[in-house]
C-alpha positions as CSV (number, residue, x, y, z in Angstrom):
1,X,196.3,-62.9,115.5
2,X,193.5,-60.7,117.2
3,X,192.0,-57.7,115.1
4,X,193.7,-54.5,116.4
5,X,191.1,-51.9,114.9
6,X,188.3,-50.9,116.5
7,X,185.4,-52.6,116.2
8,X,181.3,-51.0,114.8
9,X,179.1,-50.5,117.0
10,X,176.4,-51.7,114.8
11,X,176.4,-53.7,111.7
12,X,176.4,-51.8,108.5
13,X,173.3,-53.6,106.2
14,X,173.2,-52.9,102.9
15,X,170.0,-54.1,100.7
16,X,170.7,-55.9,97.4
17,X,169.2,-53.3,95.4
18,X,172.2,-50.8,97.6
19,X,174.3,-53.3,97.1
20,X,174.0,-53.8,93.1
21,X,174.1,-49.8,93.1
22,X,177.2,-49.8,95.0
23,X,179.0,-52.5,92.8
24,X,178.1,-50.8,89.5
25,X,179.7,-47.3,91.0
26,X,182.5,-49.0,92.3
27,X,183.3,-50.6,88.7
28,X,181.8,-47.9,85.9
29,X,184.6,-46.1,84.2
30,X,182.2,-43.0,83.9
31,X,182.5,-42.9,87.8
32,X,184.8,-40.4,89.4
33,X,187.7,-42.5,91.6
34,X,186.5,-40.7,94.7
35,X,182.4,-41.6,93.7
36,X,184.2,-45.3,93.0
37,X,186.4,-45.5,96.7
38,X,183.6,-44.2,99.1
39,X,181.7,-47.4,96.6
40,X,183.9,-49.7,98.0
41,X,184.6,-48.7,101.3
42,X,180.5,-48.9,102.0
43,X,180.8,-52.3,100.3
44,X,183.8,-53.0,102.3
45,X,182.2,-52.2,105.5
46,X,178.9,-54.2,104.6
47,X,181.1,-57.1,105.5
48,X,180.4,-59.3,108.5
49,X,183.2,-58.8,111.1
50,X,184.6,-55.6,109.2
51,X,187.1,-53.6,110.9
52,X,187.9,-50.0,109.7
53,X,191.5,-50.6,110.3
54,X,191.4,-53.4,108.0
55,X,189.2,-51.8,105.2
56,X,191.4,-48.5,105.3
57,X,194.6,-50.9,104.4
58,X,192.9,-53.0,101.7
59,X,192.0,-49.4,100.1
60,X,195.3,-47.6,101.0
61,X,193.9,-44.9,102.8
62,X,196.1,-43.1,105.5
């Protein structure tokens, strides 16, 4: 089945350091939800071959 959403423009890299920083505000329960999703979207995104389409349904965004 071919990807419907649209695809980047550019890759989205994310340091390990970034990355480590993004996991631990994704998961902390002293985070607020919306610090915790924009987290996990980045992290999402970060992915090889992410689409937004797909990212926006795994996190149930409208």
């Amino acid at each position: 089945m071919a990807k419907t959403g649209r695809p980047k423009k550019a890759e989205l890299t994310v340091t390990e350091a970034d990355r480590r920083e993004l996991v631990r505000g994704a998961r902390a329960a002293t985070s607020t939800q919306a610090y915790a999703l924009r987290c996990r979207i980045v992290l999402a995104c970060a992915e090889p071959g992410a689409f937004n389409k797909d990212v926006a349904a795994e996190e149930r965004l409208p």
